[in-house]
C-alpha positions as CSV (number, residue, x, y, z in Angstrom):
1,X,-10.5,3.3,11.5
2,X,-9.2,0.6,13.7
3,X,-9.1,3.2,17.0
4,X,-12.1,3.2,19.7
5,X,-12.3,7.3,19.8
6,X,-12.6,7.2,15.8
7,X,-9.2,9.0,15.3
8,X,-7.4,9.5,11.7
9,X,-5.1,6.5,11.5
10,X,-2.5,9.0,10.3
11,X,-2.7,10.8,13.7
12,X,-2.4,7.8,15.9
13,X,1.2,9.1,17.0
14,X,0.2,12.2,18.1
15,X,0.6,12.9,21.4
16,X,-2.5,14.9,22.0
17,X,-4.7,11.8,20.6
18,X,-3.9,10.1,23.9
19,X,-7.9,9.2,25.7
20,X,-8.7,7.7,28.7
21,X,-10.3,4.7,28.9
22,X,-14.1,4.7,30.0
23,X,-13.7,4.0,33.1
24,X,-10.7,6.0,33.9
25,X,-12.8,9.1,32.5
26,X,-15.6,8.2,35.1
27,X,-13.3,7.2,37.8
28,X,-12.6,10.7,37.9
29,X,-13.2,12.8,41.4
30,X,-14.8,10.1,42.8
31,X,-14.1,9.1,46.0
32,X,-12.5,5.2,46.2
33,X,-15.5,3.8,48.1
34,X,-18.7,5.9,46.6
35,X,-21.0,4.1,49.2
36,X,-22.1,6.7,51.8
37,X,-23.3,6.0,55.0
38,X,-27.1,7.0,54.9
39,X,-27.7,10.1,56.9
40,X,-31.3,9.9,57.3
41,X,-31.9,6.0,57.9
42,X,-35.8,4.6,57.1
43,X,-37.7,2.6,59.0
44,X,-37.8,1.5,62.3
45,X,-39.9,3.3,65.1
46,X,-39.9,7.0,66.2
47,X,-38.3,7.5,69.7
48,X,-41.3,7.6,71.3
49,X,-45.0,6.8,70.6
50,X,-46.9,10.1,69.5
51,X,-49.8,11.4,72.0
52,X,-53.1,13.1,70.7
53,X,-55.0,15.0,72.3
54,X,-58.5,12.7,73.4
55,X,-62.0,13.2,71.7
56,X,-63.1,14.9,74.5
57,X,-61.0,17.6,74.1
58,X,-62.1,17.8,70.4
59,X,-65.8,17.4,71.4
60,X,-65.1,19.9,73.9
61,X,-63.4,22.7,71.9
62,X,-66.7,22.2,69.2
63,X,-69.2,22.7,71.9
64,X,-67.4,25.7,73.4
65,X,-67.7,27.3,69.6
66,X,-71.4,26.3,69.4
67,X,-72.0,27.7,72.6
68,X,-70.4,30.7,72.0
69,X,-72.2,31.2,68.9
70,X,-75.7,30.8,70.4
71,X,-74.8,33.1,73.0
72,X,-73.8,35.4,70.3
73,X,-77.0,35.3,68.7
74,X,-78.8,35.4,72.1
75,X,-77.3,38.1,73.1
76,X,-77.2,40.5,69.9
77,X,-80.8,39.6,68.4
């Protein structure tokens, strides 16, 4: 079996015995230039520079919840 596919040598002429190569096969509905532009790039540095919220407001929001406990619990002994 002198044939790539493995094909009888006695059916060698046959018309329907006719493969394409490797690359032609994978070459197959793919665009010509299968590079894409990337849609989502990486890197680099958001627009602009996040802001969070200061420790005094977090120090702030615990103390309120503290304070509203103990009056809680002052109130309804």
């Amino acid at each position: 079996m002198t044939s790539p596919h493995e094909i009888d040598p006695r059916a060698l002429s046959d018309p329907r015995n006719v493969y394409p190569t490797d690359e032609q096969f994978y070459a197959h509905g793919r665009p010509t230039d299968p590079l894409l532009a990337e849609d989502r790039p990486r890197g680099g540095s958001p627009a602009a520079p996040l802001h969070h919220r200061g420790t005094w407001a977090t120090v702030a929001l615990v103390a309120g919840i503290i304070l509203l406990i103990l009056v809680g619990i002052a109130l309804f002994p």
